[in-house]
C-alpha positions as a LaTeX table, in Angstrom:
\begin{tabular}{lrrr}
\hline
Residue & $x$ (\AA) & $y$ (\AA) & $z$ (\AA) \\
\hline
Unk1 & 0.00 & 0.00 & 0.00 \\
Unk2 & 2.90 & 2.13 & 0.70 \\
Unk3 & 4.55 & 1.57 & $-2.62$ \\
Unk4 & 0.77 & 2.98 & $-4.09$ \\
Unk5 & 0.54 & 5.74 & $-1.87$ \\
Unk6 & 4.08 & 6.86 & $-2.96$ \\
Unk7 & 3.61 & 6.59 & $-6.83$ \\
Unk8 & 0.01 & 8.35 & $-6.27$ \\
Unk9 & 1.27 & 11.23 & $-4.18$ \\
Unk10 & 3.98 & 12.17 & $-6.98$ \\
Unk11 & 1.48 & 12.68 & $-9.63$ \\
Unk12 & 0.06 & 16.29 & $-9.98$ \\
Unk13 & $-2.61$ & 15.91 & $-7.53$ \\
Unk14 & $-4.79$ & 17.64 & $-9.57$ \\
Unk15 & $-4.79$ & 14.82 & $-12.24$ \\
Unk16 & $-6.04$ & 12.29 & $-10.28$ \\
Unk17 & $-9.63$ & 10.94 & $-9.63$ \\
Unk18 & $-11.82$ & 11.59 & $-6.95$ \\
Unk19 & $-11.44$ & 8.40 & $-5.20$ \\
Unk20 & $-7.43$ & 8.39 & $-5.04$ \\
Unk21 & $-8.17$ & 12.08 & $-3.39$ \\
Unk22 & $-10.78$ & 11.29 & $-0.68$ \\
Unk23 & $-8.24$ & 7.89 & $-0.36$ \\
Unk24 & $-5.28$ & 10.63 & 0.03 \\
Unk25 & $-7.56$ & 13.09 & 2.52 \\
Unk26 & $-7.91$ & 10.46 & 4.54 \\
Unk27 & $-4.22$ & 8.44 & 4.51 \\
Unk28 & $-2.52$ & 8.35 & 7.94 \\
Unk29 & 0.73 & 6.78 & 9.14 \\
Unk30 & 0.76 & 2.68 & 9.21 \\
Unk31 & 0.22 & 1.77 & 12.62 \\
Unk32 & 3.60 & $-0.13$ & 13.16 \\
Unk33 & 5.11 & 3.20 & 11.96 \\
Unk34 & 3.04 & 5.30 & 13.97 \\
Unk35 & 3.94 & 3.24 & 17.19 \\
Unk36 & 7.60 & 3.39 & 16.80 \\
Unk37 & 7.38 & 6.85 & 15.89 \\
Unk38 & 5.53 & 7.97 & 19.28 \\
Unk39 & 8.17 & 5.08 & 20.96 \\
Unk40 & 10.78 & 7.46 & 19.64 \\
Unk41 & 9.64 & 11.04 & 20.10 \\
Unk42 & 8.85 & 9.80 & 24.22 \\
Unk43 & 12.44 & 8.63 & 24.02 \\
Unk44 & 13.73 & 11.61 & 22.97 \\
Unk45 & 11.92 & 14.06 & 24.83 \\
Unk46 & 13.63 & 11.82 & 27.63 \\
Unk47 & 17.07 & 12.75 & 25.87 \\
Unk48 & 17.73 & 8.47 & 25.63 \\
Unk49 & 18.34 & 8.33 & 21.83 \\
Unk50 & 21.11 & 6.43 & 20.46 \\
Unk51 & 22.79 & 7.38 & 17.43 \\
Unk52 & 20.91 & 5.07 & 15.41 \\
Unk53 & 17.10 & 5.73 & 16.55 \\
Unk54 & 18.16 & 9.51 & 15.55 \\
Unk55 & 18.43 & 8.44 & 12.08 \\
Unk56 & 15.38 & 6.85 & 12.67 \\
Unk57 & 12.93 & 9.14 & 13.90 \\
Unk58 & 14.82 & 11.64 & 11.46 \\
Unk59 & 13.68 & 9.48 & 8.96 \\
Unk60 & 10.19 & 8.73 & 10.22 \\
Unk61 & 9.58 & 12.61 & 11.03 \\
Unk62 & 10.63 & 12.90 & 6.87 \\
Unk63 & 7.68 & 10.27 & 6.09 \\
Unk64 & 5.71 & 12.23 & 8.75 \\
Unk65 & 5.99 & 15.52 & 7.00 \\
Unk66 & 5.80 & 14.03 & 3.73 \\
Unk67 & 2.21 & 12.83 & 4.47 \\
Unk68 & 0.91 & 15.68 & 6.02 \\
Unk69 & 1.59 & 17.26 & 2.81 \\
Unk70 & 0.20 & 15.17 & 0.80 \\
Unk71 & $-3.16$ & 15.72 & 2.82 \\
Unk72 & $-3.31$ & 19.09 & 2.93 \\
Unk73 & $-3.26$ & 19.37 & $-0.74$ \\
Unk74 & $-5.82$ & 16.57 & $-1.50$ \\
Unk75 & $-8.11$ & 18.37 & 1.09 \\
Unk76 & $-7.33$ & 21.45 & $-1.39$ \\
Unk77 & $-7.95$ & 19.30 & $-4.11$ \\
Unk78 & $-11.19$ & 17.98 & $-2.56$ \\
Unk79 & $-12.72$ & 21.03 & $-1.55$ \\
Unk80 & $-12.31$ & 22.57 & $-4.91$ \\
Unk81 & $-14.41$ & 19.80 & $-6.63$ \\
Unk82 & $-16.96$ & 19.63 & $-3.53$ \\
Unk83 & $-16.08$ & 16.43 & $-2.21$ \\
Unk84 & $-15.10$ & 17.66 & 0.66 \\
Unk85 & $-16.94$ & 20.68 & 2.56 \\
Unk86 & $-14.55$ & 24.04 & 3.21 \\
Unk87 & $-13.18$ & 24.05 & 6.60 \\
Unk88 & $-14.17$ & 26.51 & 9.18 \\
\hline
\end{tabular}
């Protein structure tokens, strides 16, 4: 699903179908990812990171950000055809 979610997100967002927006509006974090990634930030916030769980939550923060970007412009996206109601 990842792999999809990666090759959809690169494509103008404007080009693609309703569904694969409302799927994108919608697309969170896999779980496993999620809990390693709140694992990690607790950790740090605790200053007990290793070297390599930097990297890690570096790289998960990336994904992170990379998502939430992704959302915000299918929400654009959505909104502009109606499919999804302005926010407030």
């Amino acid at each position: 699903m990842a792999e999809i979610v990666s090759a959809i997100t690169e494509l103008p967002m404007e080009s693609l179908p309703d569904n694969q927006v409302l799927v994108l509006c919608d697309m969170q974090m896999q779980s496993q990812q999620q809990e390693v990634f709140s694992a990690l930030l607790a950790r740090h916030r605790e200053g007990q990171l290793n070297d390599a769980e930097v990297r890690q939550l570096d790289e998960l923060m990336q994904v992170y950000r990379r998502g939430l970007v992704s959302k915000a412009r299918a929400l654009k996206v959505a909104v502009e055809r109606g499919l999804k109601p302005t926010l407030n």
